[in-house]
N, C-alpha and C positions, 0 to 999 in steps of 0.2 A: 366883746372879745376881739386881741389885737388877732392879724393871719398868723402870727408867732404862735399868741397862744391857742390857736385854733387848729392847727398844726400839733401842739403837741397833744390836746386833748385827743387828737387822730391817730396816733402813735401810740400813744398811754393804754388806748381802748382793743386799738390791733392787736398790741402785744403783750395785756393786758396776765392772759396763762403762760407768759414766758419771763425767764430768767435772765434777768443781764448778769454778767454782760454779752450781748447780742449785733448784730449788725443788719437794716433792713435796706431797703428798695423801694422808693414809692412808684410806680408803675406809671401813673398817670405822670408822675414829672419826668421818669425815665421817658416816655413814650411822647409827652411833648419836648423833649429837649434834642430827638431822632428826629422830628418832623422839624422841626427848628435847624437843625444841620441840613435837613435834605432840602429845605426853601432857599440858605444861603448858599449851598453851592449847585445853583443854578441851572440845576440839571444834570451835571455831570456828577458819576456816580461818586458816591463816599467807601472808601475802603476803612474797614473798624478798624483804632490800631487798640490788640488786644491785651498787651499791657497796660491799658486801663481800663479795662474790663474783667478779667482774670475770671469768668465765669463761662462757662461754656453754655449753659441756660440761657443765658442774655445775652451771648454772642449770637447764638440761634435767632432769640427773638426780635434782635436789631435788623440780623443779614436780612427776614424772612419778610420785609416792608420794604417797598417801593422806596428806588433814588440808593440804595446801600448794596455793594457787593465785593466781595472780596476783604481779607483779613491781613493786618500787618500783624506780627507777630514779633517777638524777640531775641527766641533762641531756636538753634535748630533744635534740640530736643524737642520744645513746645511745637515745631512746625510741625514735624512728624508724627508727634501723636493728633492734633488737629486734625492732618490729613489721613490717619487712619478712622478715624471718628468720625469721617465723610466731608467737612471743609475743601471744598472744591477748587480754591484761588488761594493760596496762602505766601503772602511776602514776607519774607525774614528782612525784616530793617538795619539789622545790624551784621558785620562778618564776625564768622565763627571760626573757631580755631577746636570744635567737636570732631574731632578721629573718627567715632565709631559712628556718629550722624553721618559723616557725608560717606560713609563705606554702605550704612543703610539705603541711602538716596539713590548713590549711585547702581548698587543691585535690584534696584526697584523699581519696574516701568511706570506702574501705578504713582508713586512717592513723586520719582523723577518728575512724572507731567505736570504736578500740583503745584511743587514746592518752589520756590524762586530765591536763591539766595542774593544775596549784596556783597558787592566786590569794590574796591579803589585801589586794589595793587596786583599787580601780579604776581605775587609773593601768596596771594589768597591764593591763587590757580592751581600753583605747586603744592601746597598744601591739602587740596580737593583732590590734585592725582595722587600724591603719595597717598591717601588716605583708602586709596576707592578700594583695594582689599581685591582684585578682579574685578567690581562692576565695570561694565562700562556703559552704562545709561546716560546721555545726552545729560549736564546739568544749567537747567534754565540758571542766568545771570542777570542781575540788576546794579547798574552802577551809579553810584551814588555822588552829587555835584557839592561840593563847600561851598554853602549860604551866605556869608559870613559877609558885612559890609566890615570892609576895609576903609582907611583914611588914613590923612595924609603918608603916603606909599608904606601903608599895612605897620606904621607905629601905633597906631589906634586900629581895632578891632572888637567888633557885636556880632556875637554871636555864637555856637560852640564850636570847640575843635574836634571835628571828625572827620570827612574827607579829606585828602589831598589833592583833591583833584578839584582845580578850580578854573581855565583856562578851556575853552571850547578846542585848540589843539591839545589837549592835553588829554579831557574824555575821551576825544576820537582816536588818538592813538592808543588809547588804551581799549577801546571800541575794535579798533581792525587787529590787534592781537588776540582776543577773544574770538572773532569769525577766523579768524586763521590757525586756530587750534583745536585741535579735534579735541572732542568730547563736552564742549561748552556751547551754549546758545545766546547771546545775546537778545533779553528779551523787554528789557525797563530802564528808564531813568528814574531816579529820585531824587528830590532836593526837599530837605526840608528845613524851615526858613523858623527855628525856636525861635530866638529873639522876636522877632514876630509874632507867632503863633504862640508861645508861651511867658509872653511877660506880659501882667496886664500894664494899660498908659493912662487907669485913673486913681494912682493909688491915692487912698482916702489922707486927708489931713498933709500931703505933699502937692501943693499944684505946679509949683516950679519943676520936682522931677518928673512928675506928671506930664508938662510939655516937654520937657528935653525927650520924654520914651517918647512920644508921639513923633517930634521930628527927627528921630532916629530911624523910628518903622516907617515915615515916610519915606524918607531917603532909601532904607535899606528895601522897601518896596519896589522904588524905579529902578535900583541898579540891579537887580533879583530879575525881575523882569524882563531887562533887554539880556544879562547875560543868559538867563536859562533860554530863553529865545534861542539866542546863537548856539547856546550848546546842543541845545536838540537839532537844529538845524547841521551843526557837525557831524552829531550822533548818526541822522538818520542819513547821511550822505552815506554814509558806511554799511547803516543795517535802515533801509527804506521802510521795513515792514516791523519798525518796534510797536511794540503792542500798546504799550502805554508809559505814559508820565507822570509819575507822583508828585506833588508836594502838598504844602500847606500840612496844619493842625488847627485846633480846636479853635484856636484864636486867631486866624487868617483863612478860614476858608470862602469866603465871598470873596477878596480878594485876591487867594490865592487861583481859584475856580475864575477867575476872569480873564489872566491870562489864554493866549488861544492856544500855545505850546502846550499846556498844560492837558494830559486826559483825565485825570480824576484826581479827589483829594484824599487825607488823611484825617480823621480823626477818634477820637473816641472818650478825652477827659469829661466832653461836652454834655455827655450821656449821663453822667453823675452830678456835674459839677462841683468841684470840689472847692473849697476856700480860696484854692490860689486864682480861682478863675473866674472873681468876684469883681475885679476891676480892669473893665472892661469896656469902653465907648462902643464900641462895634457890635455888640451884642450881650444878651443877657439871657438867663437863663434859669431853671428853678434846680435849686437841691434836691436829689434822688437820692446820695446814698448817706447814710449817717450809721450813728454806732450810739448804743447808750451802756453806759456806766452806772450801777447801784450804787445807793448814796447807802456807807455804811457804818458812817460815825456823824455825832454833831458834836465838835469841839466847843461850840459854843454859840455866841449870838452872830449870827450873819457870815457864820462858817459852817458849809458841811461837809466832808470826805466821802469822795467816791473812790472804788477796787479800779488798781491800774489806771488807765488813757493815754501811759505815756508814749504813744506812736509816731514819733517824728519820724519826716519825709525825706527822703535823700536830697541831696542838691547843696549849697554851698547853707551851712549850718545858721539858723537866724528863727525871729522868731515867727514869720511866717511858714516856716517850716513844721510849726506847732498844729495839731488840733486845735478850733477853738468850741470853750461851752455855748452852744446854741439854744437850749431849748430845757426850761425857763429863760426867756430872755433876762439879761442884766448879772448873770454869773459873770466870771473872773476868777483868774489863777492867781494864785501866792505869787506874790515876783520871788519870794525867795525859796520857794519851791518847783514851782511850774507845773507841768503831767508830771507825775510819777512813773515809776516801772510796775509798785504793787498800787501806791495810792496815790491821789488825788485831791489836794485839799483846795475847794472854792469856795470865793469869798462873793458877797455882796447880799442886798435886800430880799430875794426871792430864798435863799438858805434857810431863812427862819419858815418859810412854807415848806419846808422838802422837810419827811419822815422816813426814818430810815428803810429800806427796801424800795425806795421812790428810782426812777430811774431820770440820769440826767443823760441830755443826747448831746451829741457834738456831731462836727462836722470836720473830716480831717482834711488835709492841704493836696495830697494828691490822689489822683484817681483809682487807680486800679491796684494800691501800697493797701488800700484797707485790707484787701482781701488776701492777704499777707498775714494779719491776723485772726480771721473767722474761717473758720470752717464752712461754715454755709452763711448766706442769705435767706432773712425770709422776706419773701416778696408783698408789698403791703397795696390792698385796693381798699381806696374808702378804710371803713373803718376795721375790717378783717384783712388777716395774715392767711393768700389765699393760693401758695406754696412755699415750702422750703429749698432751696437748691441750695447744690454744694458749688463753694467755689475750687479754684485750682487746688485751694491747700487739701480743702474736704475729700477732695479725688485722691488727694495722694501725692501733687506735682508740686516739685518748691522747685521750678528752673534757672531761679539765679538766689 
């Protein structure tokens, strides 16, 4: 028996008294793919980012093992309930434009101490006083550095557009506005380096773009490097006693964690692994989270339909964006159908083994998007299903 199919005979037997379509969690590969983040970054702690984990069970489980502390998060909504839910360190990654969040925040000493938002304008500042409704609760601040390797003088550009703020003068002045207005704290830097961290540089059957990403992430490694250097070096001439320094993701964290600017990293796709994060030189890792589909028609010989699969992943549209069939190995999509929204029709040799009610697994492309659509997780050890948790949607939470 190949580990494909020995894997799925593990899955089949788990979930054996459940209905697909379903979505699980292997435990043991969850649990070494944690220990696996926490050896690459080298001591320095790992902050979960929780939009790829979307499960509050498992955020638990990750925080509560050695090398892991603190949550990046996405919206303030989600900070907020986190931090009422006991979440002790919660970073919002991104700026918010939520009114009645930062009116919450700012009238709440508890909320206030926790939460730490992300700023690159001061347009964000005015937007947090107009909003505060009378609180006036100190709001911790983290500003955030543009990653982005430039060339030849920024006609060429890797990497996403999010900050503007790219220039070690440029954070700091935006650094002593922030100390110099009441009701803010300056308390973080982050940068973080996607093009790096999220593009794999082995992809399969390309070896030419294969090198070109590679001396891309080189490059874009040294110049990342010396500028966040400098910038924190900016940063802290202004506030001496910043707390800490993010970057990195799932696919830069020994590198990202090497720099000595650097206090801790980011990650969390690592914890699942998803399809997209299959090509990878730097690191490897096992599949945790998957989803199966009932097969519930056979059109014929070396075709069977399974309910739904059709979950493609945000990001510029392609068909890595897709789910793919994993488990029977040797499935395949219709090219002229694809996933479906209700069905799913796959092709190849192991179809003619599959009876209807059989359950086919996949593995989808991003992390924490599965749980987008399952209600809950069941968590799978060996060959028992030995809890169910609800993910965010199961709670109730859809925050973007």
């Amino acid at each position: 028996m190949t580990p494909r199919a020995a894997l799925r005979t593990r899955y089949d037997r788990a979930t054996a008294h459940l209905d697909a379509p379903l979505a699980i969690v292997d435990l043991e590969a969850f649990d070494a793919n944690a220990a696996d983040l926490v050896r690459r970054a080298g001591g320095k702690p790992v902050r979960v980012a929780s939009k790829s984990v979307r499960c509050r069970a498992l955020l638990e489980r990750v925080l509560a093992k050695d090398g892991f502390s603190g949550v990046m998060s996405y919206t303030l909504e989600e900070s907020i309930w986190l931090a009422r839910a006991g979440f002790g360190d919660v970073l919002l990654a991104y700026p918010s434009a939520d009114r009645a969040g930062f009116a919450e925040l700012a009238g709440d000493a508890k909320l206030a101490g926790v939460v730490t938002v992300m700023v690159d304008d001061p347009a964000q500042l005015d937007l947090v006083d107009r909003a505060r409704d009378g609180g006036t609760e100190e709001i911790r601040i983290c500003l955030e550095l543009d990653t982005s390797l430039r060339l030849l003088g920024g006609r060429i550009r890797f990497g996403a557009r999010r900050s503007p703020l790219r220039a070690p003068e440029d954070v700091a002045e935006l650094a002593r506005a922030i100390v110099a207005r009441p009701g803010f704290r300056l308390v973080g830097l982050m940068a973080y380096e996607g093009h790096v961290a999220g593009v794999g540089d082995a992809v399969a059957g390309s070896p030419l773009r294969s090198r070109m990403v590679r001396l891309m992430q080189s490059a874009a490694r040294r110049e990342l490097a010396r500028r966040r250097a400098d910038v924190v070096r900016a940063v802290r001439s202004v506030v001496p006693d910043l707390e800490f320094v993010n970057g990195g993701g799932t696919g830069s964290v020994q590198h990202t964690a090497a720099e000595d600017a650097v206090t801790e990293v980011a990650a969390g796709s690592g914890l699942y692994l998803p399809r997209l994060f299959d090509n990878y030189t730097s690191f490897s890792g096992r599949p945790a989270a998957l989803f199966a589909q009932p097969v519930v028609r056979r059109p014929g010989v070396g075709v069977v339909t399974v309910l739904g699969g059709g979950y493609p992943a945000s990001g510029a549209a392609g068909r890595d964006r897709l789910p793919v069939p994993y488990l029977p190995e040797g499935l395949r999509y219709d090219p002229m159908e694809g996933a479906g929204e209700v069905q799913t029709p796959l092709l190849g040799p192991p179809a003619d083994d599959l009876l209807v009610g059989d359950k086919v697994w996949f593995r989808h492309a991003k992390a924490g998007e599965l749980c987008e659509r399952f209600a809950s997780l069941h968590l799978v050890e060996g060959e028992r299903v030995t809890a169910t948790v609800p993910t965010y949607r199961g709670e109730g939470r859809t925050f973007l």
